[in-house]
Backbone bond lengths (Angstrom), bond angles and torsions (degrees), N, CA, C in turn:
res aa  C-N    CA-C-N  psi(-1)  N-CA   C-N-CA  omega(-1)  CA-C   N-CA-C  phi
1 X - - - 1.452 - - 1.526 109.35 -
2 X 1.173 116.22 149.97 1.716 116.45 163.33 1.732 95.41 -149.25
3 X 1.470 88.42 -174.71 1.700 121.04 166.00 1.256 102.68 -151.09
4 X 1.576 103.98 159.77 1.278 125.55 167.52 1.568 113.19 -95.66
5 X 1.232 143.70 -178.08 1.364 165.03 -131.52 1.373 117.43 167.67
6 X 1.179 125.28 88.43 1.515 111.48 154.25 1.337 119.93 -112.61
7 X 1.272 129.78 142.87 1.509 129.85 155.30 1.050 128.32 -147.26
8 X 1.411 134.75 169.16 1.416 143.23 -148.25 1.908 82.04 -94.50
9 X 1.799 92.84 168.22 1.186 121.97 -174.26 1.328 100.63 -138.66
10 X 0.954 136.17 115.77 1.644 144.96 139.35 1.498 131.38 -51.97
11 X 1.584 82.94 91.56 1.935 105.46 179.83 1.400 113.78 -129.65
12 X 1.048 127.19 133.01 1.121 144.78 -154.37 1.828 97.66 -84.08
13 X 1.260 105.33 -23.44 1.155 111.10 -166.66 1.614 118.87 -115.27
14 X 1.137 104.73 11.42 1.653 128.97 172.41 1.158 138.87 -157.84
15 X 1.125 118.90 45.71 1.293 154.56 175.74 1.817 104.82 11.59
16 X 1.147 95.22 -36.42 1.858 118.31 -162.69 1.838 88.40 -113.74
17 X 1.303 138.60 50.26 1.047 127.06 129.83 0.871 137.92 -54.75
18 X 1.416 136.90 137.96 1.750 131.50 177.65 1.838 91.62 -151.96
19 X 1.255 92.35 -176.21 1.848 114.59 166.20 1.583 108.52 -167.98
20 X 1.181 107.16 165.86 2.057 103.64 -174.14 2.064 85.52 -165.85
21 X 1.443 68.85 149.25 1.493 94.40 169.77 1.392 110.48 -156.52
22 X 1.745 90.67 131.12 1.865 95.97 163.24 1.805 115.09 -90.24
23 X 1.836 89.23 134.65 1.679 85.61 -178.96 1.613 113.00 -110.44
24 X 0.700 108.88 122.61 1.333 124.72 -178.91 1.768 132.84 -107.80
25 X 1.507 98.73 2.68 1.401 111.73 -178.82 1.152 112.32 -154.68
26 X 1.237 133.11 155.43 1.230 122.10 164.57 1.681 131.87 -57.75
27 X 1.432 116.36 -5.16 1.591 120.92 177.26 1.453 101.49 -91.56
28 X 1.350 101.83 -26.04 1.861 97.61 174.13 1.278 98.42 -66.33
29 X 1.400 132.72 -58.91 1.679 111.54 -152.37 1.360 101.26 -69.30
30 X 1.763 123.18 -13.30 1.565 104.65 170.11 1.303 108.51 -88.32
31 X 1.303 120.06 -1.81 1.729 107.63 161.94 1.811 126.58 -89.99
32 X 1.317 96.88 -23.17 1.240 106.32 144.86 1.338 154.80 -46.08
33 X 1.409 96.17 -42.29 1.745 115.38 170.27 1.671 114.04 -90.91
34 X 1.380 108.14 -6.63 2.015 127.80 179.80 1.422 72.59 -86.72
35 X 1.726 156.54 -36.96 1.268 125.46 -156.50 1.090 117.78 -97.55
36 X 1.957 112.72 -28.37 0.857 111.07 160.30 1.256 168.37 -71.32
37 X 1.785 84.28 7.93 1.497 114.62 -158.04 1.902 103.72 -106.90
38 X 1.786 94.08 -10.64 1.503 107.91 166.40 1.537 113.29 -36.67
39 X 0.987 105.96 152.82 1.789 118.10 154.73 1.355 127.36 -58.97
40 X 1.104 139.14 97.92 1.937 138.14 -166.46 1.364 88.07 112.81
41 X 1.240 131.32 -65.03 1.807 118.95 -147.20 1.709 123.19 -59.99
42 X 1.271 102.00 136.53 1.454 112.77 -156.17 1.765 111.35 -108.25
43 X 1.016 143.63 174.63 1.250 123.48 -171.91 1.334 123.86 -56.88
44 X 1.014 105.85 167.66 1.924 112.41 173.36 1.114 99.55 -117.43
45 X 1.723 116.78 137.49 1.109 157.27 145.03 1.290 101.84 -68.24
46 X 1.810 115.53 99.20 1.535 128.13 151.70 1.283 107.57 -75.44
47 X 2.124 105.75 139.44 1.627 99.01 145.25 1.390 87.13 -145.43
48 X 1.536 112.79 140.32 1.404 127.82 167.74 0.947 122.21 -107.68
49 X 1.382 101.79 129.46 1.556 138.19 -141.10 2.030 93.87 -79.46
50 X 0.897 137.90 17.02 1.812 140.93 -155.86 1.523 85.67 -135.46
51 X 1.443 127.97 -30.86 1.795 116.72 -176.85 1.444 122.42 -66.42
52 X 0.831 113.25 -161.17 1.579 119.96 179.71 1.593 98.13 -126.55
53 X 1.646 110.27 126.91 1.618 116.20 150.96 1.210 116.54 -69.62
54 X 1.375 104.09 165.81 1.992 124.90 -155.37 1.796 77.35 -141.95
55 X 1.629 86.18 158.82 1.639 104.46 167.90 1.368 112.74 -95.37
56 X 1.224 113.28 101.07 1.381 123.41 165.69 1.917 112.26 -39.90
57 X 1.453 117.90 87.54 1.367 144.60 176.76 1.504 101.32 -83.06
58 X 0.792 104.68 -14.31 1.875 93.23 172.90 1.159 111.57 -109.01
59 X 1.493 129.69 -16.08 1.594 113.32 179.11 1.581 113.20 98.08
60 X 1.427 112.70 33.02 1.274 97.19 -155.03 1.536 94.32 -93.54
61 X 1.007 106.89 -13.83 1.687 116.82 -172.95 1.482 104.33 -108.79
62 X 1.174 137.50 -12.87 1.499 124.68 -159.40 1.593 101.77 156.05
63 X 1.319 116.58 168.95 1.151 117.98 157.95 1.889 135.37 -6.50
64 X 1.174 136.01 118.56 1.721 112.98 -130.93 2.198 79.66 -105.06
65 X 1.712 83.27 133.67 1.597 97.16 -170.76 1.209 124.34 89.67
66 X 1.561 128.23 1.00 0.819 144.49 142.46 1.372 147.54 -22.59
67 X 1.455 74.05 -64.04 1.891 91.88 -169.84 1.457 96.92 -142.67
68 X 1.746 111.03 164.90 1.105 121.83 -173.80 1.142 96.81 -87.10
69 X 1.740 110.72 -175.05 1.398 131.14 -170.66 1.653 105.91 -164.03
70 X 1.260 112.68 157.78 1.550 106.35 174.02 1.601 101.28 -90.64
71 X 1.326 113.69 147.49 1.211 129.75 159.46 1.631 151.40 -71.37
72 X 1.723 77.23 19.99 1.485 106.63 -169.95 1.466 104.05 -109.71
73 X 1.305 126.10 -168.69 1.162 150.47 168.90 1.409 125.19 -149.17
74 X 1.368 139.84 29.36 1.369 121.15 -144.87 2.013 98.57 -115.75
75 X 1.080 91.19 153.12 2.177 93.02 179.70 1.651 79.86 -146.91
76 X 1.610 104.47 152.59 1.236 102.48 174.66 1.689 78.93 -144.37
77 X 1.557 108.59 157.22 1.416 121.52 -173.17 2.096 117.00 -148.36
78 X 1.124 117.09 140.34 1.355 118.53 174.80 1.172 96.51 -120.94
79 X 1.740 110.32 131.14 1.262 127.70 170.94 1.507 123.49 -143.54
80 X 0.883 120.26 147.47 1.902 111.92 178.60 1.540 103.74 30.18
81 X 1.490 115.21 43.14 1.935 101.06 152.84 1.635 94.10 94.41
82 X 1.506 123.35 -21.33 1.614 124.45 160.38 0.920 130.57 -88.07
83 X 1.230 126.69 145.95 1.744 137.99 142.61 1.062 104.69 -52.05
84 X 1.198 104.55 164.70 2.074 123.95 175.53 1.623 92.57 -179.03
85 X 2.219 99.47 123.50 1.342 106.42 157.13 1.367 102.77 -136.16
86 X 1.329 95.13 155.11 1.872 104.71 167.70 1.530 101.34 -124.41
87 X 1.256 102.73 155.54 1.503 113.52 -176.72 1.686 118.02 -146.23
88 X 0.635 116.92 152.98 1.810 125.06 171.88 1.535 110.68 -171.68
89 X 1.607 86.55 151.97 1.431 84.58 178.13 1.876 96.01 -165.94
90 X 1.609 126.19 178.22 1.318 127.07 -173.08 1.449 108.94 -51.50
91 X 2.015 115.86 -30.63 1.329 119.64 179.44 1.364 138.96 -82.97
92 X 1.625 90.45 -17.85 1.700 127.81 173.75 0.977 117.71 -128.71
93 X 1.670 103.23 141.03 1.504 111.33 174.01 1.531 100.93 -67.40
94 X 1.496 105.25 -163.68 1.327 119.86 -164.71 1.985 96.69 -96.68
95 X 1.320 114.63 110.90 1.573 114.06 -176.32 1.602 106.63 -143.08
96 X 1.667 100.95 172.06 1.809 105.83 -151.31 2.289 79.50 -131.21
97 X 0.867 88.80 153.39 1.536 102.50 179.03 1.488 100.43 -65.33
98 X 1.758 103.36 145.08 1.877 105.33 173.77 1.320 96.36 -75.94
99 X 1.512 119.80 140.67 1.427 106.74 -178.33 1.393 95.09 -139.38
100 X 1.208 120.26 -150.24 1.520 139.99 -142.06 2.082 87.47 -85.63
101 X 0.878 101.04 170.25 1.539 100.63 -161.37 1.568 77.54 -101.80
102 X 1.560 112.91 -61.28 1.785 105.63 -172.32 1.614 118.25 -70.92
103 X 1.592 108.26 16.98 1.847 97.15 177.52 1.690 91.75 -78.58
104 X 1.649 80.67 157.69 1.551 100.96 169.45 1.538 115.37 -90.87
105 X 0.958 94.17 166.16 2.383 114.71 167.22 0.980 76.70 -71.94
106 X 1.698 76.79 128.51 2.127 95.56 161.67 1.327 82.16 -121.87
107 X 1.793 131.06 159.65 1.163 130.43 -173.78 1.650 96.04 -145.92
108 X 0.819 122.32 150.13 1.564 134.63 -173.28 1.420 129.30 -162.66
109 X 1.466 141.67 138.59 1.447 139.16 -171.95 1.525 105.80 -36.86
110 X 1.407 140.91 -42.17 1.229 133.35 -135.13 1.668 76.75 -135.39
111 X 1.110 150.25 -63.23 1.475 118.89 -168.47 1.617 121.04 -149.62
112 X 1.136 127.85 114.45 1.314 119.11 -178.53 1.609 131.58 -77.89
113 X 1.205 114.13 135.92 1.479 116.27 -169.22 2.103 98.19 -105.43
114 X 1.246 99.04 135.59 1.751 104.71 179.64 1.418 102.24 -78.16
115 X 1.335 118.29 170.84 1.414 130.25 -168.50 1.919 93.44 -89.64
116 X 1.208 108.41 138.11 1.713 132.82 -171.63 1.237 90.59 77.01
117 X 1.499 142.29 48.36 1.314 111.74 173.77 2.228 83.11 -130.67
118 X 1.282 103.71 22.52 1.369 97.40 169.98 1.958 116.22 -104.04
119 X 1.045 115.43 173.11 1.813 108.96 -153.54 1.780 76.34 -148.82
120 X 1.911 115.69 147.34 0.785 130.63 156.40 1.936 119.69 -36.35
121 X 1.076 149.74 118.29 1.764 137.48 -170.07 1.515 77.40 -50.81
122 X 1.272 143.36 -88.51 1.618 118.69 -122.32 1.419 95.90 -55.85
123 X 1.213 147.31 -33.26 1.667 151.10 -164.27 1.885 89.60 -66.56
124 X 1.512 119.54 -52.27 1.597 115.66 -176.62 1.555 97.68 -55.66
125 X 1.676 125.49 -43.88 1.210 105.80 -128.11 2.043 75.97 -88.32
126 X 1.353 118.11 -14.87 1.686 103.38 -169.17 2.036 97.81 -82.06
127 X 1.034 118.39 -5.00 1.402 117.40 -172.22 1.390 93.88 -102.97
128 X 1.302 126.89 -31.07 1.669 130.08 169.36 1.876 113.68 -53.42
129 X 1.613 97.54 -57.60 1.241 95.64 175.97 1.901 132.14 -79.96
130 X 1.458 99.40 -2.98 1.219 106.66 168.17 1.568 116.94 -73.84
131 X 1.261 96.99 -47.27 1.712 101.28 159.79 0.926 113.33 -54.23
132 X 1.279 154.50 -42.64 1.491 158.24 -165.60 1.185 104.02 -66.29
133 X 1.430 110.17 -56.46 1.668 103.39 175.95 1.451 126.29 -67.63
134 X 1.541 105.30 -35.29 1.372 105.30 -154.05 1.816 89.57 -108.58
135 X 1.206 130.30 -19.52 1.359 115.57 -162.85 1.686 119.49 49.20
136 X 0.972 111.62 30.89 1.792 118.92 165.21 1.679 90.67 -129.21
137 X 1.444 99.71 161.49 1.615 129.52 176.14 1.608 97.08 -52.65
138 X 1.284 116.60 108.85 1.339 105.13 155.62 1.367 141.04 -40.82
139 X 1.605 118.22 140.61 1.035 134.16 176.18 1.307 108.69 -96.86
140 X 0.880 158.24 -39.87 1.303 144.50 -168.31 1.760 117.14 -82.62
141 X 1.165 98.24 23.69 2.002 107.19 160.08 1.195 116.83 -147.02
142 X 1.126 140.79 158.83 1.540 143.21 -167.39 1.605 96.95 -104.61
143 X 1.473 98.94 162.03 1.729 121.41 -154.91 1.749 100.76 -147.96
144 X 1.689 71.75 138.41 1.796 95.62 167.32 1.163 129.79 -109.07
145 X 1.322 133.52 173.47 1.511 134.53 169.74 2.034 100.78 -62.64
146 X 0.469 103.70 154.50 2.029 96.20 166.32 1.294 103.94 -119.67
């Protein structure tokens, strides 16, 4: 099983920064979360490649019914010393990990996480790799409404 990762980078000087990685092991998603924890890097947009596509009915990509889409929802993010994931899917609404009561709002172009909704990284990176294996919403961390 794997997923991919892409997310934007904050450069002053390339407006169209990004980076992506496919993870495929569990040392990737801890090399993954070493990238995200870079300076500029902004959340990642997961989709794992083991789900099933849906027909994009709204058009979000092109012409609506068109084209496929993943059936996921998930961004995972490192910020100030936290994890941050959101997830959704046909079985789940759209939700952010229960996290530390004193994490802060991290806020970003593509998705905002509320304050306590950040988790120590090794807690992201064991809910990262549970997805990895299993491609369902992890179980091994607790969840909020978002």
């Amino acid at each position: 099983m794997s997923f991919t990762a892409v997310w934007p980078i904050r450069d002053p000087d390339d407006t169209e920064a990004a980076d992506e990685l496919t993870v495929e092991s569990p040392d990737d998603v801890d090399a993954l979360l070493s990238r995200l924890a870079e300076p500029g890097a902004g959340p990642a947009v997961i989709e794992h490649q083991d789900r099933p596509l849906m027909d994009d009915t709204e058009g979000l990509l092109g012409e609506p019914g068109r084209t496929k889409i993943p059936d996921h929802d998930v961004a995972a993010a490192v910020h100030g010393g936290y994890g941050y994931l959101t997830y959704a899917d046909p079985d789940h609404d759209y939700s952010t990990l229960k996290g530390e009561p004193d994490s802060p709002e991290y806020r970003s172009e593509y998705v905002d996480y509320p304050a306590g909704a950040g988790v120590p990284v090794e807690t992201l990176a064991l809910a990262l790799k549970d997805f990895l294996a299993t491609g369902r919403r992890p179980g091994c961390v607790g969840w909020q409404a978002a």
